[in-house]
N, C-alpha and C positions, 0 to 999 in steps of 0.2 A: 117631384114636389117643388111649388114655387116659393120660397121664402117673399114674406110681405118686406120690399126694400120701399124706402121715404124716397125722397128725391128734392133736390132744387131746381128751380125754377126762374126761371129771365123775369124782367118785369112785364112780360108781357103774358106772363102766364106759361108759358113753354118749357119742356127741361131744354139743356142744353144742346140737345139734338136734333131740334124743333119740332117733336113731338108733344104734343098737350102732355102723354106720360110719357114714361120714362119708357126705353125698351128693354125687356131682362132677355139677358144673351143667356144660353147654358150651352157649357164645353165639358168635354170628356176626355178622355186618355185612357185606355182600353190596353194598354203594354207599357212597363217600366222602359222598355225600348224605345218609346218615344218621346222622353222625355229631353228635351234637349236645353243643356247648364246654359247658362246665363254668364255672360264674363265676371271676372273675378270683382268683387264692391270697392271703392277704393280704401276699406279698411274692414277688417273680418265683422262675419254676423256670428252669432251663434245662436243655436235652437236649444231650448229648453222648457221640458215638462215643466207646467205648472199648474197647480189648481187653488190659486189664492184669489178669491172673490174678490176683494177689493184691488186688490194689481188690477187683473183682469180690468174690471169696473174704470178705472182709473185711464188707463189706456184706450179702451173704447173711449170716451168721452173725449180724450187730444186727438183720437183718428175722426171720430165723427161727428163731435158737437159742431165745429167749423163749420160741415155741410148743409145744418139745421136738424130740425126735431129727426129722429129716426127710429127704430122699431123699439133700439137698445140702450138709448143715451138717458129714457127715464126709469131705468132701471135699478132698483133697488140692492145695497149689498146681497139679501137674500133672495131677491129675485136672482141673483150672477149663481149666489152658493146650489140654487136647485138646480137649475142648469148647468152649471160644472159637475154636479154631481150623477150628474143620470149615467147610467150605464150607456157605453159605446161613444164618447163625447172625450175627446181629448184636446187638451187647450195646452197651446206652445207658447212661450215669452221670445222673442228676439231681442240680443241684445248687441251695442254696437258700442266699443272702448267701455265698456261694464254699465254701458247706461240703458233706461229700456227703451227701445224703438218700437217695436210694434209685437203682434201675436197674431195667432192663427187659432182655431177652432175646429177640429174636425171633427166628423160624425160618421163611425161605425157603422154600416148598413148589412142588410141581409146576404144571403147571396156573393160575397165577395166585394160589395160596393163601399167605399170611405169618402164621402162627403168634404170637403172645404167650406165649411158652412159660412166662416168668420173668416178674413186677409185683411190686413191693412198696417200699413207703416206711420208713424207721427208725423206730424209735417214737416218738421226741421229736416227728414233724411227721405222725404218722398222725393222722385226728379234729383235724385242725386248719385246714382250708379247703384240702391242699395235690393231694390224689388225685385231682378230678374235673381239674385243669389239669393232671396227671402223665399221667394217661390219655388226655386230648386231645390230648396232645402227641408220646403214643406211639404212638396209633392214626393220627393224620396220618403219621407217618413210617413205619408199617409199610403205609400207600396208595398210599408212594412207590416202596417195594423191588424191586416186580416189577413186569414189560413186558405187558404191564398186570396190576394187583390185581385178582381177581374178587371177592376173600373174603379177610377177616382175622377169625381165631377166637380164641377163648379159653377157658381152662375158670378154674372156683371153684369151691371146697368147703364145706359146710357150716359146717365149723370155720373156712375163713378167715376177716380180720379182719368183724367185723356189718356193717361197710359198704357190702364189696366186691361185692357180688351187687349193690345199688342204683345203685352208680357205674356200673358195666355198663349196667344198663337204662336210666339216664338218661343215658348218651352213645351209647345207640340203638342196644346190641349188642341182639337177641334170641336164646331159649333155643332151642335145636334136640334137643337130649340134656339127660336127666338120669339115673342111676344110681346105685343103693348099691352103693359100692368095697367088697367083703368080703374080707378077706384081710389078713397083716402090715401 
């Protein structure tokens, strides 16, 4: 399944990859085995359940307003509360010296499958040693969701942050799909 991602755009109309759209990469990770840690951040993260709509709400909008309009940033407190609430749908807080950094979202799937639906760090601590230990931290915990994991996925896009495609492959997700998103 492809989630609808926004994207930015050069002035010339191009995302950043020189693609009119954007390209959505999807990766996989098919064994807790292969997950490979990330060095240590230069100051602890920790993960933490959460399912408070407005946190939530509040933190998308510092991760993704920057980028421009996006699928979630005009999203209602109670558009966040139905979607927190659905069954299989677990939302993480990250936080760094008690303050909030970022969350994660994952999605429960059939079959053994847990989703990464939602990743992203605030700007202040993106590009700063804090992502490959936010990712390690999420990918452990979406290994733990289901009776048993067979596979925890993910997708990025061209436009997300430059780094995010490399954190992926250096914590041992690999690419299975790639396609240009054409459309709004």
């Amino acid at each position: 399944m492809l989630r609808s991602y926004q994207h930015r755009k050069t002035s010339s109309g191009h995302s950043p990859s020189g693609y009119a759209h954007p390209v959505i990469i999807c990766l996989e990770m098919t064994s807790p085995d292969d997950l490979l840690p990330g060095k240590p951040p230069p100051s602890p993260i920790t993960l933490a359940p959460t399912a408070a709509a407005s946190e939530v709400q509040a933190l998308y909008q510092r991760i993704w307003a920057p980028l421009g309009p996006s699928g979630r940033t005009g999203w209602t407190t109670a558009q966040w509360t139905a979607e927190l609430s659905q069954p299989g749908i677990h939302t993480y807080l990250a936080t760094i010296r008690d303050a909030p950094a970022g969350f994660a979202e994952l999605s429960v799937e059939a079959d053994g499958v847990v989703g990464i639906v939602v990743f992203g760090l605030v700007p202040e601590v993106q590009s700063k040693g804090y992502g490959a230990a936010f990712l390690t931290a999420v990918t452990r915990t979406a290994w733990t969701l289901n009776t048993p994991t067979t596979r925890v996925w993910l997708q990025t896009s061209s436009s997300d942050h430059p780094h995010a495609l490399r954190n992926y492959l250096q914590r041992g997700f690999r690419i299975f799909d790639q396609q240009e998103r054409v459309g709004p």
